[in-house]
C-alpha positions, -999 to 999 in steps of 0.1 A, spaced: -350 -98 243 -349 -72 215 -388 -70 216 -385 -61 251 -363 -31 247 -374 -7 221 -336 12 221 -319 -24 214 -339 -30 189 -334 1 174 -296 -2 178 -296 -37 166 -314 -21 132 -286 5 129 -260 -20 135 -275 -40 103 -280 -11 83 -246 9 91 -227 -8 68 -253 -15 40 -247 25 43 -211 21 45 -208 7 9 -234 28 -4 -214 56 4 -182 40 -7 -203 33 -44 -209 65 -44 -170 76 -42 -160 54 -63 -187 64 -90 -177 102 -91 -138 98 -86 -139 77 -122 -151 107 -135 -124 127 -123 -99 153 -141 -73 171 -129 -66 196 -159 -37 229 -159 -56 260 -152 -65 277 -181 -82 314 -190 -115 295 -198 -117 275 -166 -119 310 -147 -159 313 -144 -156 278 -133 -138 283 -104 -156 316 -97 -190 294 -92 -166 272 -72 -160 298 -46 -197 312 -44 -208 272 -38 -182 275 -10 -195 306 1 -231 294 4 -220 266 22 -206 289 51 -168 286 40 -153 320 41 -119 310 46 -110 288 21 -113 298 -16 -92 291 -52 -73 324 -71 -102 331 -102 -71 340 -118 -55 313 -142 -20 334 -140 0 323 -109 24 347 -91 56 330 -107 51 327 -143 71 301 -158 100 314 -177 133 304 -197 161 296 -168 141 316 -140 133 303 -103 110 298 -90 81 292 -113 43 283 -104 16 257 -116 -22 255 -110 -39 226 -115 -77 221 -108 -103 196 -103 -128 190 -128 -161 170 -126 -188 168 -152 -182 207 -166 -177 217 -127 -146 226 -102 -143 210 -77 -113 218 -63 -80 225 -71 -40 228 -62 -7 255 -66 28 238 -70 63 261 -64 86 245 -81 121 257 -68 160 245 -71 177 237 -42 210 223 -26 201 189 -10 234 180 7 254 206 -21 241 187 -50 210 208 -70 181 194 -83 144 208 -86 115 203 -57 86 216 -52 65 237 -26 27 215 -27 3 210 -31 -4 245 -19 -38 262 -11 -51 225 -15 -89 235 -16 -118 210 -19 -154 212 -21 -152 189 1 -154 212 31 -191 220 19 -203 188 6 -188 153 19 -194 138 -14 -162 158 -27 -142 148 7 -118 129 -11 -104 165 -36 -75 167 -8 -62 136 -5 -67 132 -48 -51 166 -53 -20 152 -33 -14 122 -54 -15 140 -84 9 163 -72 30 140 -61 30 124 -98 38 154 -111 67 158 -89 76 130 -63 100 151 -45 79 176 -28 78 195 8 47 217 23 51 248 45 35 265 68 2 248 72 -10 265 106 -2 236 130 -5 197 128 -40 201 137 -51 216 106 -64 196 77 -36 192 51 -13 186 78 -31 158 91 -38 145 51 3 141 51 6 130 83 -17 100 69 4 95 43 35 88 63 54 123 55 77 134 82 66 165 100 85 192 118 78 226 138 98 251 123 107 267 155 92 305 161 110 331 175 98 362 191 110 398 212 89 423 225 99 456 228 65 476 234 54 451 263 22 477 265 10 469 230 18 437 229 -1 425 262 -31 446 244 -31 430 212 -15 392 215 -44 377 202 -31 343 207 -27 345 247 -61 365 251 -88 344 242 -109 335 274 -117 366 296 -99 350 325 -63 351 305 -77 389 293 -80 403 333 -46 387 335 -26 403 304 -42 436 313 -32 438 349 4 431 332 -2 458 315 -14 482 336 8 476 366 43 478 348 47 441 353 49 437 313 81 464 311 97 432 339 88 414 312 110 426 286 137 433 303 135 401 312 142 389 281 181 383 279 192 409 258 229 413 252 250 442 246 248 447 208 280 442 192 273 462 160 300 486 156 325 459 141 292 451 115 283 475 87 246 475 74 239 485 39 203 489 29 200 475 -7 177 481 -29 182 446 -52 205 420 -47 239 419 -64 265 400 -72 278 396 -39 247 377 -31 259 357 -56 295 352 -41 278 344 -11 254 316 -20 285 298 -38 302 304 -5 272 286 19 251 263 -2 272 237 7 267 241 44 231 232 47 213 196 40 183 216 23 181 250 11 165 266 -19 184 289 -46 192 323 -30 212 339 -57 207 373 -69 182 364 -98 160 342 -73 162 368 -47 153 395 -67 120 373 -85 110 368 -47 121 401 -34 118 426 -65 129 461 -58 100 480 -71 80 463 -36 88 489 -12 79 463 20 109 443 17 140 463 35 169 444 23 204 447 50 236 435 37 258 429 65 299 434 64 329 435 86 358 452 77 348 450 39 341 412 45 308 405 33 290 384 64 251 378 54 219 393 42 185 397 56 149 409 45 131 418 69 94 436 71 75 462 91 40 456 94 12 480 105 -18 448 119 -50 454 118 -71 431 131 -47 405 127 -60 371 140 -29 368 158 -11 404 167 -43 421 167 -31 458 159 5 459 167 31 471 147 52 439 137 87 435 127 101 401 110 128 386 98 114 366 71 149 355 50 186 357 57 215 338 49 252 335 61 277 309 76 263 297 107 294 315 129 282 350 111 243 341 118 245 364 149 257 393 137 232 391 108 207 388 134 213 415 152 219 439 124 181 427 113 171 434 153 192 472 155 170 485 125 134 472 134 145 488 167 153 520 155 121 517 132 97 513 162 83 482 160 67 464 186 74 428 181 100 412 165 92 376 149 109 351 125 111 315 119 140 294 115 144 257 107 189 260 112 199 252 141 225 275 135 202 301 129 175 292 158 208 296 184 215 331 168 181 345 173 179 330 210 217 347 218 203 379 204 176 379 233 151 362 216 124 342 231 109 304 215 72 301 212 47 275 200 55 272 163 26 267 134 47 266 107 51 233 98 79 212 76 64 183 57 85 161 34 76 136 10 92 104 17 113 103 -19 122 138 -3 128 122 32 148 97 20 174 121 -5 180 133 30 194 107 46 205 104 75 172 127 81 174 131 117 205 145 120 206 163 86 173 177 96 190 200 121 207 218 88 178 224 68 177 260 61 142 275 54 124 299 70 93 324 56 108 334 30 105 296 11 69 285 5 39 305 1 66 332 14 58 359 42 22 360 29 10 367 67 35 388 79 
């Protein structure tokens, strides 16, 4: 019957062969993973990992790539927070990949201990070459060796690869829910990246645009009367001790949030970087929250194209002050003339204080993954999930915004 059909005979040979070539492959793994290192970065591992990105590079990766730097952005000192590690994958004299870890202290149910951010720009050869396909998923276990308590961030959606790695791996994952207003409905119908990318849904944005549809739009929006004039803002240029007094006064009422005193705040946020506006919020000499927040001139941002974009990328207060920190942040990237306001918020306190300051929910890609010793030091996790404070400031930190 086979001699009479030259494609089933052909399929019948691939069917025999398919998994000769199955374990060849797996052989083949199994060979080059016993060879294996995972070694700290170091100053002479630096033209390594330069060779590793031009092999990337030839390969038609220009996304990914691994810092040719040995020194991370958080050097680790004496009693400071955070502090940073790089790792990277050796194989035979040659990179092959390679791993940041954050390591942070936070407040899980009021009690601190140290976590960490990772593995973090989780890069692999293996995006070039299928041989190394296995660098993300071996990256991961180390990481989780050298820390078992761990939680990723960000990500850009379930559908991208790390997600899915942890996904596999049985860690729970959550959208951190996004947040958005606009205020110039002209620019932002011009330049939303995200909603324009068939010419059908361009015709459609533009005759928003054009016809005054997209000022209906933002008015729209529910935005109620601001309440301000019982709130003063103080611009800051570091953080105090009253950010002190305030952590003491809120770590306690989150499941999970990382160390926002003044020391950490000011090692993420220093003063000499002129981006960060800093608003300390009061009432009646009452000290209610904080909030960074940034204003961004895009360009060519694969998202906001060219627009002018305000966030709120940290904040912290009780959760019946949130508001009133909120719109304090929104006042002043009003006045500053942004045209779109954006944060992200895993509270549930905070997510209803940005939607009762006129705030509109979009489709989030910010996603919170955490390792199942993490998972289970936050039990009950589905209802002390709700609590979790983070937002873009923890992480990678508002490195796109």
């Amino acid at each position: 019957m086979c001699g009479s059909n030259p494609g089933a005979e052909i399929i019948a040979m691939r069917c025999r062969t398919a998994p000769r070539r199955k374990r060849q492959v797996q052989a083949e793994s199994s060979a080059i993973w016993t060879s294996v290192e995972i070694r700290p970065y170091t100053p002479d591992l630096e033209p390594l990992v330069r060779a590793f990105n031009l092999r990337l590079r030839a390969g038609g990766e220009q996304f990914w790539s691994f810092p040719e730097s040995h020194v991370p952005r958080f050097t680790r000192r004496l009693n400071e927070n955070p502090y940073q590690e790089l790792f990277v994958t050796c194989d035979q004299g040659e990179v092959r990949g390679g791993y940041l870890m954050t390591h942070t202290r936070v407040a899980i149910h009021g009690e601190t201990t140290w976590i960490a951010c990772g593995p973090q720009l989780n890069s692999s050869e293996g995006i070039v070459n299928r041989a190394w396909g296995m660098t993300g998923a071996i990256n991961l276990r180390d990481a989780l060796k050298r820390q078992p308590l761990l939680y990723g961030l960000g990500m850009g959606g379930f559908h991208e690869p790390q997600a899915r790695l942890l996904a596999a791996m049985k860690w729970p994952l959550y959208p951190v829910p996004f947040f958005f207003q606009v205020l110039n409905p002209s620019r932002f119908f011009a330049n939303i990246v995200y909603l324009r990318k068939s010419r059908r849904a361009q015709v459609m944005l533009d005759l928003v645009r054009y016809t005054g549809l997209g000022w209906a739009f933002a008015l729209a929006q529910f935005r109620p009367a601001r309440k301000n004039g019982v709130a003063q803002v103080e611009l800051c240029d570091e953080f105090g001790g009253w950010a002190d007094e305030l952590w003491s006064a809120c770590r306690d009422r989150y499941s999970l949030i990382a160390l926002r005193d003044s020391n950490t705040l000011n090692r993420l946020y220093p003063p000499s970087n002129r981006r960060f506006h800093r608003l300390q919020v009061s009432r009646q000499g009452k000290l209610l929250g904080w909030a960074v927040v940034l204003d961004t001139q895009m360009s060519g941002h694969k998202h906001f194209g060219n627009m002018r974009v305000g966030s709120i990328v940290d904040c912290l207060a009780h959760a019946e002050d949130a508001p009133a920190v909120v719109r304090c942040g929104t006042s002043l990237l009003e006045q500053r003339g942004v045209d779109l306001i954006v944060s992200n918020q895993a509270s549930s306190a905070w997510s209803q204080a940005f939607l009762a300051a006129g705030y509109l929910r979009g489709p989030s890609n910010f996603i919170l993954a955490l390792s199942p010793m993490l998972a289970a030091r936050m039990k009950p996790l589905e209802s002390s999930r709700t609590s979790i404070h983070m937002t873009r400031g923890d992480g990678d930190g508002p490195i796109n915004l």
